[in-house]
N, CA, C and O atoms as a Tripos MOL2 file, in Angstrom:
@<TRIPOS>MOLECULE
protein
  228   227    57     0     0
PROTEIN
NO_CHARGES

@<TRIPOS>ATOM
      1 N         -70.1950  -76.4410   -3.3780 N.3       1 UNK1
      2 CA        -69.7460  -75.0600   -3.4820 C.3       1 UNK1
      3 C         -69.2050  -74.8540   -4.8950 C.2       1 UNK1
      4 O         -68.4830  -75.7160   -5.3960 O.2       1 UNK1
      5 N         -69.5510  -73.6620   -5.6000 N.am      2 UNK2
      6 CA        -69.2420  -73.3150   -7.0620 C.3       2 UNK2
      7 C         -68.3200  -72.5850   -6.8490 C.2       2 UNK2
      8 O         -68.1220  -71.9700   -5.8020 O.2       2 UNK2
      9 N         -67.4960  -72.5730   -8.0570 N.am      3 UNK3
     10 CA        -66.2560  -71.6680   -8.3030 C.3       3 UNK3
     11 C         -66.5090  -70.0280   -7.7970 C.2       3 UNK3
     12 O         -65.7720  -69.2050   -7.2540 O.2       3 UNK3
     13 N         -67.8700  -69.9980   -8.2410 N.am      4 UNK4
     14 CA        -67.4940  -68.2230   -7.3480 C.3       4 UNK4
     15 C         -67.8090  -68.0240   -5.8840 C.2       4 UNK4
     16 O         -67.1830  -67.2390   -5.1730 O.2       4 UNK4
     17 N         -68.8240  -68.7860   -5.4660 N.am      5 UNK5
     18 CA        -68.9660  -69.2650   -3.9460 C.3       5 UNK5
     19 C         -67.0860  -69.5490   -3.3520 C.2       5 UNK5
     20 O         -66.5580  -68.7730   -2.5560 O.2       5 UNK5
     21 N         -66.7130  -70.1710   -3.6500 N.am      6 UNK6
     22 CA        -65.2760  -70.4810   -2.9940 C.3       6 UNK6
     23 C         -63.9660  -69.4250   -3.2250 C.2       6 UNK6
     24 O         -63.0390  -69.1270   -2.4730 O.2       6 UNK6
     25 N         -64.3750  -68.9060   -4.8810 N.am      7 UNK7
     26 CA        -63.4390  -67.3780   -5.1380 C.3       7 UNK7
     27 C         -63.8120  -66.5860   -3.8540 C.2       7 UNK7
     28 O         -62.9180  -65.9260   -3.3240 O.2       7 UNK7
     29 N         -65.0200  -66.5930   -3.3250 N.am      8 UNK8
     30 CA        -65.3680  -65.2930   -2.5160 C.3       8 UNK8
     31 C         -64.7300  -65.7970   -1.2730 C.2       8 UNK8
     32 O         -63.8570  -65.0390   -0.8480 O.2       8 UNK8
     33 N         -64.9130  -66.7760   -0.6420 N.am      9 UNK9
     34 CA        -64.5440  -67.5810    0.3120 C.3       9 UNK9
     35 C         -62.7060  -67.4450    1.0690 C.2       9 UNK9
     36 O         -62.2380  -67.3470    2.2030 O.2       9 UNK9
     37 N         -62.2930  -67.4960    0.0120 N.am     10 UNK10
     38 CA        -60.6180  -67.8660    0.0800 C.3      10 UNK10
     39 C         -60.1250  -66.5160    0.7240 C.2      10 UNK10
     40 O         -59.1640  -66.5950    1.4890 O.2      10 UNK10
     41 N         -60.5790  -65.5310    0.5350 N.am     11 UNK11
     42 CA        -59.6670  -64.4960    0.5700 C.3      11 UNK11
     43 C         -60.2000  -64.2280    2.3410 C.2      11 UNK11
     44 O         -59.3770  -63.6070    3.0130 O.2      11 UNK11
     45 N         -61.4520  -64.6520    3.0380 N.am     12 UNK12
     46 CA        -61.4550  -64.9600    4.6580 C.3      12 UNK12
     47 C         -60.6320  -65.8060    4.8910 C.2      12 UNK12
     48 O         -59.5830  -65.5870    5.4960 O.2      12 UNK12
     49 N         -61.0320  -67.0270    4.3920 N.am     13 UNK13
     50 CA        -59.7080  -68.5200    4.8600 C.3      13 UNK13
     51 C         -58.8810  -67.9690    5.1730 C.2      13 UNK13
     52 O         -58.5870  -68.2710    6.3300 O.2      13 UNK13
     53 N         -57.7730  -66.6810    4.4380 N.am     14 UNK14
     54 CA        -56.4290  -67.0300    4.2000 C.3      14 UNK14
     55 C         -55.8990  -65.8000    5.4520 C.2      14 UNK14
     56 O         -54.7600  -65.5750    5.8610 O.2      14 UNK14
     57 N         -57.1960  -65.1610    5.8300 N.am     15 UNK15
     58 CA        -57.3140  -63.9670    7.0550 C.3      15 UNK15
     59 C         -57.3510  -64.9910    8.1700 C.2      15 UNK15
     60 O         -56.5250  -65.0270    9.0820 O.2      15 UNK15
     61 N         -58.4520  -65.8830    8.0140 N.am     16 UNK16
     62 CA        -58.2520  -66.5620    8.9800 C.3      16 UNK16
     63 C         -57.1170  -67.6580   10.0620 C.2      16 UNK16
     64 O         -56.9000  -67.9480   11.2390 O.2      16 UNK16
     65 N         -56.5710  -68.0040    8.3830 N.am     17 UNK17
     66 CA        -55.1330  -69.1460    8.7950 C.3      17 UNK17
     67 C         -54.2800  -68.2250    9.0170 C.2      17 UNK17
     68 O         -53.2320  -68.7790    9.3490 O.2      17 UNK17
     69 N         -54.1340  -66.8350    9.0120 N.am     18 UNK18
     70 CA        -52.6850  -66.1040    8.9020 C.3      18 UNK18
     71 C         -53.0210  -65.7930   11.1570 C.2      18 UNK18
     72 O         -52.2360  -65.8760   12.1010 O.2      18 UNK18
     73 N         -54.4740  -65.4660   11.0890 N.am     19 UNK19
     74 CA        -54.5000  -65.1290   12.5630 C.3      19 UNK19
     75 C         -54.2500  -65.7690   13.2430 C.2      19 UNK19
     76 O         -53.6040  -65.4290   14.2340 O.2      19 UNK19
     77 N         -54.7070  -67.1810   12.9900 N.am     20 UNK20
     78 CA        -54.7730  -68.4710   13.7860 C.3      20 UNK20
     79 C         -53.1350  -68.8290   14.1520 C.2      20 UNK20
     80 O         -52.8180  -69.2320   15.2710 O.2      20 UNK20
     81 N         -51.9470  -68.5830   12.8320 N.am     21 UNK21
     82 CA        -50.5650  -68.9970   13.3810 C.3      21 UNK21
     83 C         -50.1590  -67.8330   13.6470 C.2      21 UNK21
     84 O         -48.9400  -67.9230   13.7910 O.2      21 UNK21
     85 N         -50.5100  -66.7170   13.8060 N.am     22 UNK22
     86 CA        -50.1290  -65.3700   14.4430 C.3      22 UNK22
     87 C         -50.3950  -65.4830   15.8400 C.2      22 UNK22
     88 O         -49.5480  -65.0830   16.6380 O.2      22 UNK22
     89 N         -51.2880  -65.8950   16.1660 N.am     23 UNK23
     90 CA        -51.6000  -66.3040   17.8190 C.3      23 UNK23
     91 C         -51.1340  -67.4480   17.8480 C.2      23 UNK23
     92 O         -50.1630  -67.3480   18.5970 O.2      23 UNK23
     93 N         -51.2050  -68.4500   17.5180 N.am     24 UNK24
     94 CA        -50.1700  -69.4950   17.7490 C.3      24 UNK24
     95 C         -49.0020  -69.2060   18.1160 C.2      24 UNK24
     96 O         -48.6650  -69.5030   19.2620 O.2      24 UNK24
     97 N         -48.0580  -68.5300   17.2030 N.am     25 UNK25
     98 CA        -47.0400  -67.7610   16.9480 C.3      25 UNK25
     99 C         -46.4580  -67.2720   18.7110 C.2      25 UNK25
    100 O         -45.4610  -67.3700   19.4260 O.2      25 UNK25
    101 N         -47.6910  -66.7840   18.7350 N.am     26 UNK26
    102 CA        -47.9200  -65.3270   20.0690 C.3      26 UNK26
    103 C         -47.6560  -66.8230   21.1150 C.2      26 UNK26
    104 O         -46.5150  -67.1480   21.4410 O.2      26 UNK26
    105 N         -48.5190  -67.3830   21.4180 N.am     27 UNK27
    106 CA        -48.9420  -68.0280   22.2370 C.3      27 UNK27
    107 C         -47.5500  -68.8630   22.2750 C.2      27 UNK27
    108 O         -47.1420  -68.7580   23.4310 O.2      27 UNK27
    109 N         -46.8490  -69.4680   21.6870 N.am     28 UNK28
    110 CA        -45.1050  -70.0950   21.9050 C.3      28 UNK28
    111 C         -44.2930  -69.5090   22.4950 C.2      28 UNK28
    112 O         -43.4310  -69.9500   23.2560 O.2      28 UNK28
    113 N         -44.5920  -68.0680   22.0680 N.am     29 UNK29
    114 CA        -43.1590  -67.1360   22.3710 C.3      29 UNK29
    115 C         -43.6860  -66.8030   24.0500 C.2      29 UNK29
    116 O         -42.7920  -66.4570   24.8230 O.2      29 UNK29
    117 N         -44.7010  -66.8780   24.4360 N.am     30 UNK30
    118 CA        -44.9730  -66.4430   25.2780 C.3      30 UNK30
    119 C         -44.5330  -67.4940   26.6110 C.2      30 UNK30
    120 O         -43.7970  -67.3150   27.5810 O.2      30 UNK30
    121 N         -45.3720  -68.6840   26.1450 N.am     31 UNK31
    122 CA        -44.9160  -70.0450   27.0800 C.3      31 UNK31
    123 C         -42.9400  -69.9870   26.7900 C.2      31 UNK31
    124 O         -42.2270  -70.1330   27.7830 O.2      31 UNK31
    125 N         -42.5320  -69.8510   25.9240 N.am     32 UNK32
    126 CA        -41.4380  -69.9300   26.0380 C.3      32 UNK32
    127 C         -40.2800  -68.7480   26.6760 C.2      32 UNK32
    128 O         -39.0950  -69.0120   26.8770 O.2      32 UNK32
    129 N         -40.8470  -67.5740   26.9000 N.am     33 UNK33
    130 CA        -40.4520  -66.4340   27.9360 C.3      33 UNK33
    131 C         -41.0680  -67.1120   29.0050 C.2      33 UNK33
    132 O         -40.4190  -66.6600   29.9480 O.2      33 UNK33
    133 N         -41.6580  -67.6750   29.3570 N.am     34 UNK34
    134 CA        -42.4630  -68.0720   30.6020 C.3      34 UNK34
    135 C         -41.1990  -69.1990   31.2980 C.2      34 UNK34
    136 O         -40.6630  -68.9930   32.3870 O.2      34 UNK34
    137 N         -40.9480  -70.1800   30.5570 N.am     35 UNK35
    138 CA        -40.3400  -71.0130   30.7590 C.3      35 UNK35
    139 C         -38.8530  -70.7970   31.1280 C.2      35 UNK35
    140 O         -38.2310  -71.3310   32.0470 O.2      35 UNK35
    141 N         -38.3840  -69.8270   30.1400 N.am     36 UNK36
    142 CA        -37.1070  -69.1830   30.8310 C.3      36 UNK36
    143 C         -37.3780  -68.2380   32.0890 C.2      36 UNK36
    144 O         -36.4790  -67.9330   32.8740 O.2      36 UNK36
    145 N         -38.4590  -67.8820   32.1890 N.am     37 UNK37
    146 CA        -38.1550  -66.8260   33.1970 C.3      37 UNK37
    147 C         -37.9700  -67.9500   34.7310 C.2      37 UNK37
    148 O         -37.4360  -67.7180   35.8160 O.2      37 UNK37
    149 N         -38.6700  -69.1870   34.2030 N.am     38 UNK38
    150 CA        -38.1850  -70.2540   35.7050 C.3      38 UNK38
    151 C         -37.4490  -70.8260   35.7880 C.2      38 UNK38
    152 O         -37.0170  -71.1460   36.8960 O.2      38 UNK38
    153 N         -36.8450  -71.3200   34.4820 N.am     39 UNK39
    154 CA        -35.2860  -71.7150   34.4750 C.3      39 UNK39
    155 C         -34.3940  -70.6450   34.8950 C.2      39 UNK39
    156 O         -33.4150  -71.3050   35.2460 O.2      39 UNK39
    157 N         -34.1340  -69.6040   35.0610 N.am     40 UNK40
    158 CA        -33.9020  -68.3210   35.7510 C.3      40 UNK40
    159 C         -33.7470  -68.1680   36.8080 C.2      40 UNK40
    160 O         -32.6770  -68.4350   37.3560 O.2      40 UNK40
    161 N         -34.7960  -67.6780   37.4290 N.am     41 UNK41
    162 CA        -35.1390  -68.6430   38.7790 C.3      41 UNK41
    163 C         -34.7370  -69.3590   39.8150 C.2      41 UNK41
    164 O         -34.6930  -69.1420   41.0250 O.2      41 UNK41
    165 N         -34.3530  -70.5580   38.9030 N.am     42 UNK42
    166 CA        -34.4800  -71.8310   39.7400 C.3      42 UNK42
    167 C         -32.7770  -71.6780   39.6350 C.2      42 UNK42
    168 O         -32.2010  -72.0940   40.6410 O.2      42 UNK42
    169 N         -31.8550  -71.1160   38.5060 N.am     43 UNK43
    170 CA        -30.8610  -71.3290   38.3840 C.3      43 UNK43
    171 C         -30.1360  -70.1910   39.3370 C.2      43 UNK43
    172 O         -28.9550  -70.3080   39.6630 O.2      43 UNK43
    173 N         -31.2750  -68.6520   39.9130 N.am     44 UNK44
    174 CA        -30.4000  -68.0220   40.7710 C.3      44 UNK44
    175 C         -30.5170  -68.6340   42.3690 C.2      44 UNK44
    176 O         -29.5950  -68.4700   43.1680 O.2      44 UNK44
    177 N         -32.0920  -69.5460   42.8120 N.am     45 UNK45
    178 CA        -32.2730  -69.9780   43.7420 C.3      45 UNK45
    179 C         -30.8400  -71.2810   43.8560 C.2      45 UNK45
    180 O         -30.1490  -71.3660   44.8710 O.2      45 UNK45
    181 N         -30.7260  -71.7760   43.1770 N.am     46 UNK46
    182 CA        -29.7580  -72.7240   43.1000 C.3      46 UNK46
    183 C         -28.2060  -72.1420   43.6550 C.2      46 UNK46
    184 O         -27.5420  -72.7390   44.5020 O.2      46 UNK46
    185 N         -27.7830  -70.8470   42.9860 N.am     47 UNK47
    186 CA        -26.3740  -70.4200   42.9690 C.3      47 UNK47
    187 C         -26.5290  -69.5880   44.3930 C.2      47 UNK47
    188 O         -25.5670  -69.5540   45.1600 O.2      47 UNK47
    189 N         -27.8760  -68.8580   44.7520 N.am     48 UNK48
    190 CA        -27.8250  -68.3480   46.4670 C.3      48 UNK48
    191 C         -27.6680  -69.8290   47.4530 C.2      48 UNK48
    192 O         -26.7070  -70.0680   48.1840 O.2      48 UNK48
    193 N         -28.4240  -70.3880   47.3280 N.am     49 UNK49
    194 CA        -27.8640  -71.8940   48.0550 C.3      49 UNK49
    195 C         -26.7040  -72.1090   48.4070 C.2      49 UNK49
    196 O         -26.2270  -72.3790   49.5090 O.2      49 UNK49
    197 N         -26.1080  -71.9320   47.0780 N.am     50 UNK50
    198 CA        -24.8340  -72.7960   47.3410 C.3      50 UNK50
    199 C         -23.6950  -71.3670   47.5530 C.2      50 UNK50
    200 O         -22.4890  -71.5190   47.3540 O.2      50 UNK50
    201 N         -24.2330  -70.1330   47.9390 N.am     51 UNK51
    202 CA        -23.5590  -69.1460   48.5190 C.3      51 UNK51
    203 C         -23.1880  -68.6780   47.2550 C.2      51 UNK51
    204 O         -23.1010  -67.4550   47.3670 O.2      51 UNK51
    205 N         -22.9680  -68.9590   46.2960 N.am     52 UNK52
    206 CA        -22.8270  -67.6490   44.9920 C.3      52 UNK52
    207 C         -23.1550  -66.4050   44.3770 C.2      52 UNK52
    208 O         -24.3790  -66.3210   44.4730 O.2      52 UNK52
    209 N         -22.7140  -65.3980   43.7990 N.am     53 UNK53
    210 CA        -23.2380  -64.2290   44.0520 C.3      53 UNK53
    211 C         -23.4840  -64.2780   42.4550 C.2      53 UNK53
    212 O         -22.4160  -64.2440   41.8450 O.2      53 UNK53
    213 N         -24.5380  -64.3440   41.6910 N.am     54 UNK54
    214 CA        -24.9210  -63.4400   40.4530 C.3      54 UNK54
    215 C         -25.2490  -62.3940   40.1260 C.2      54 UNK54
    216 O         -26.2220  -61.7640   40.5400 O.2      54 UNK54
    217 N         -24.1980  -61.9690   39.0600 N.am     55 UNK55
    218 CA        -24.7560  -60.3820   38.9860 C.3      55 UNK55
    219 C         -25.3660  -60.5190   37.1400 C.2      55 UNK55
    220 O         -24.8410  -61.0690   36.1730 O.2      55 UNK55
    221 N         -26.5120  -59.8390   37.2620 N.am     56 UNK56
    222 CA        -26.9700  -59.1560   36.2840 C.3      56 UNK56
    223 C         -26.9840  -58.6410   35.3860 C.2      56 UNK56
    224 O         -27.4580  -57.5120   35.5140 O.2      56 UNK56
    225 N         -26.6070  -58.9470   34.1820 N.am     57 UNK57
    226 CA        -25.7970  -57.7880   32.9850 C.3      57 UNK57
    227 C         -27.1030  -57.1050   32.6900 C.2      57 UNK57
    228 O         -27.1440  -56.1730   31.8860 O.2      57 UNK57
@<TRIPOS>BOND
     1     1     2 1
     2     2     3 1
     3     3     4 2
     4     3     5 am
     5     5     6 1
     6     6     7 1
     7     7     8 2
     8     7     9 am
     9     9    10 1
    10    10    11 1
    11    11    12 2
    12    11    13 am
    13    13    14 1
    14    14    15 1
    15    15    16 2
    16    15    17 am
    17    17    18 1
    18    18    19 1
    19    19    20 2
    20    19    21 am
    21    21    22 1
    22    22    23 1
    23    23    24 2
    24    23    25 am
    25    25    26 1
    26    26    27 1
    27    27    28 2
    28    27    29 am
    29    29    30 1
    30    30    31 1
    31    31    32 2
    32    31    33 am
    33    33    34 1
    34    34    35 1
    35    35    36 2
    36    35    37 am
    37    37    38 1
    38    38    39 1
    39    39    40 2
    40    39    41 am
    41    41    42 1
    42    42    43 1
    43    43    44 2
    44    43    45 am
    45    45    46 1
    46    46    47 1
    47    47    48 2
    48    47    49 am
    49    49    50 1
    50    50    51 1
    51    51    52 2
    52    51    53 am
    53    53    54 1
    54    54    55 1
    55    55    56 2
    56    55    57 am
    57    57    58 1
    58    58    59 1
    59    59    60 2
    60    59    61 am
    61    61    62 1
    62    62    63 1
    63    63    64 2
    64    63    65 am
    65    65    66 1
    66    66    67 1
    67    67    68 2
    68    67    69 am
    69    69    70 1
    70    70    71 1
    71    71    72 2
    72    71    73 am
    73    73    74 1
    74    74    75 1
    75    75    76 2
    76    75    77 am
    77    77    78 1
    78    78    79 1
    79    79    80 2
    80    79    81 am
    81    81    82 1
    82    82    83 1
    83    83    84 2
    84    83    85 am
    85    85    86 1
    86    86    87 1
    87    87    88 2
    88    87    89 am
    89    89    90 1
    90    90    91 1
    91    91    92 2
    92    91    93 am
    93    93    94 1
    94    94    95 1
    95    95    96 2
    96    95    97 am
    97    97    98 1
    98    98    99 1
    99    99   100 2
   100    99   101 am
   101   101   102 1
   102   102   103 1
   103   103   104 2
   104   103   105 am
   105   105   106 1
   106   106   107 1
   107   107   108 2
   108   107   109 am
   109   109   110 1
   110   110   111 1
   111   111   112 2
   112   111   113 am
   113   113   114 1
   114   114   115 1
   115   115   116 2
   116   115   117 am
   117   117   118 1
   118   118   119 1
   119   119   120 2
   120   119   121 am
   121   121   122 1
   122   122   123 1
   123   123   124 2
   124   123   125 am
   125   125   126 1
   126   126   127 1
   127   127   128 2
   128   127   129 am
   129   129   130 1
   130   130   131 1
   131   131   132 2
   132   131   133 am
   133   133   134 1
   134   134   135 1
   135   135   136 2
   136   135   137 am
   137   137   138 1
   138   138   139 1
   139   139   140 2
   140   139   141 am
   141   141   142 1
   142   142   143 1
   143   143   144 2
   144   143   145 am
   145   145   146 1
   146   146   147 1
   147   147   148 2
   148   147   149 am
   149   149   150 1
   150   150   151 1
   151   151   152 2
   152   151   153 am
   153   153   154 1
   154   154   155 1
   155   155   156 2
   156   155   157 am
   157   157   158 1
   158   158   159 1
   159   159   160 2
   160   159   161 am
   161   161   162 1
   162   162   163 1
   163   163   164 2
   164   163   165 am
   165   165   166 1
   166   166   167 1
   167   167   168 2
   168   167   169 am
   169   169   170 1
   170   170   171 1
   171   171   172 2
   172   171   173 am
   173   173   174 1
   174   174   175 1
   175   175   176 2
   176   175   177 am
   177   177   178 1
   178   178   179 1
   179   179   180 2
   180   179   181 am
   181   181   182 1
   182   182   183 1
   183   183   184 2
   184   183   185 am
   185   185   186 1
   186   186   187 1
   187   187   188 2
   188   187   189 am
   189   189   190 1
   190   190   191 1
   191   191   192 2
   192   191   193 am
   193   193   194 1
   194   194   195 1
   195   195   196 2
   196   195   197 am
   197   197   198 1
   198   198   199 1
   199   199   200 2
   200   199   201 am
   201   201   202 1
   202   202   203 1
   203   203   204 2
   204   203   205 am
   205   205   206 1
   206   206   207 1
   207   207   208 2
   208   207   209 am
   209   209   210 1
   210   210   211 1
   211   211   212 2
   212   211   213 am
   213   213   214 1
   214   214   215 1
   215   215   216 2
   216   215   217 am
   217   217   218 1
   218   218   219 1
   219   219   220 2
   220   219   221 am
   221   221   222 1
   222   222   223 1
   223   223   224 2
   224   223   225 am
   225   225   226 1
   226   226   227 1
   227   227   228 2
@<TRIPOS>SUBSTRUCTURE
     1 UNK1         2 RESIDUE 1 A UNK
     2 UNK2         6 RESIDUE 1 A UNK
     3 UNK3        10 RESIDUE 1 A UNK
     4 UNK4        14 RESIDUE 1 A UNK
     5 UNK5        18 RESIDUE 1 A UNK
     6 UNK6        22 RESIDUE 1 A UNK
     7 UNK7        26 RESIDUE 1 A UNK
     8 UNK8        30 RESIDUE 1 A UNK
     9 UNK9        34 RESIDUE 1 A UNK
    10 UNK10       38 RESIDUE 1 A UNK
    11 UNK11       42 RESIDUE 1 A UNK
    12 UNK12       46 RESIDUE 1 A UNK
    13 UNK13       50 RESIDUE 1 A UNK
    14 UNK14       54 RESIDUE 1 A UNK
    15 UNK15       58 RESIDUE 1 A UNK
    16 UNK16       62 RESIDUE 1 A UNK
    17 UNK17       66 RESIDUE 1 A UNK
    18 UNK18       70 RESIDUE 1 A UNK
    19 UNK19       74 RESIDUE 1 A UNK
    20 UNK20       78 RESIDUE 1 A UNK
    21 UNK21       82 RESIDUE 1 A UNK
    22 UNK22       86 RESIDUE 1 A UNK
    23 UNK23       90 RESIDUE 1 A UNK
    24 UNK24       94 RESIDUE 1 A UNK
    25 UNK25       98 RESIDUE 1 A UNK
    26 UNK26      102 RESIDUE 1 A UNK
    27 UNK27      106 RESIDUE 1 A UNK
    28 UNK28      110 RESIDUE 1 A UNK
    29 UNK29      114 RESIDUE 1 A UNK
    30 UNK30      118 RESIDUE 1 A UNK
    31 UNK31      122 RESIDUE 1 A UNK
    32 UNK32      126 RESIDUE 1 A UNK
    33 UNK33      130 RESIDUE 1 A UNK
    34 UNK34      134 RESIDUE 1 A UNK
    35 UNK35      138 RESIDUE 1 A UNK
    36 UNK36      142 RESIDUE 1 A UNK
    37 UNK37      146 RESIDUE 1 A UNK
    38 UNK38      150 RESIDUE 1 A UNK
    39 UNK39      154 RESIDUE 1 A UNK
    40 UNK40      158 RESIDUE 1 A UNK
    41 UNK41      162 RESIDUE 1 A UNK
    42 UNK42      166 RESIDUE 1 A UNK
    43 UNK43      170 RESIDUE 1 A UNK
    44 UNK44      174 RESIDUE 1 A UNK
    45 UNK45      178 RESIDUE 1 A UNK
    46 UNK46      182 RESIDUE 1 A UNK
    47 UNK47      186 RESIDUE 1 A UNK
    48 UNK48      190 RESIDUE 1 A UNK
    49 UNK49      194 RESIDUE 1 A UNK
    50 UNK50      198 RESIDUE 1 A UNK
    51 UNK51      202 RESIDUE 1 A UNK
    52 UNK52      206 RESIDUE 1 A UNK
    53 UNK53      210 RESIDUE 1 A UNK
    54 UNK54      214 RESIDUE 1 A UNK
    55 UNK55      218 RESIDUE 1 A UNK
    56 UNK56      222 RESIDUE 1 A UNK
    57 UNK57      226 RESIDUE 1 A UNK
């Protein structure tokens, strides 16, 4: 690949790597709302068990 072959090139690459950790990005935050929403969960199933009342802010 020649210098202007790869000048032309770079400016997709850099569209491409920005999407790729933009959905990455996406894709963490998402598993990680996911993950709290069952630690959540598990922490109000836990406190009705044991007869506790949580309230909601």
């Amino acid at each position: 690949m020649n210098g202007v072959e790869l000048t032309n090139i770079l400016p997709h690459m850099k569209v491409n790597l920005r999407s790729y950790l933009i959905n990455n990005a996406n894709t963490a935050l998402i598993n990680a709302r996911n993950r709290l929403h069952e630690v959540g969960n598990n922490v109000y199933e836990q406190a009705q068990d044991q007869g506790m009342k949580i309230y909601l802010i």
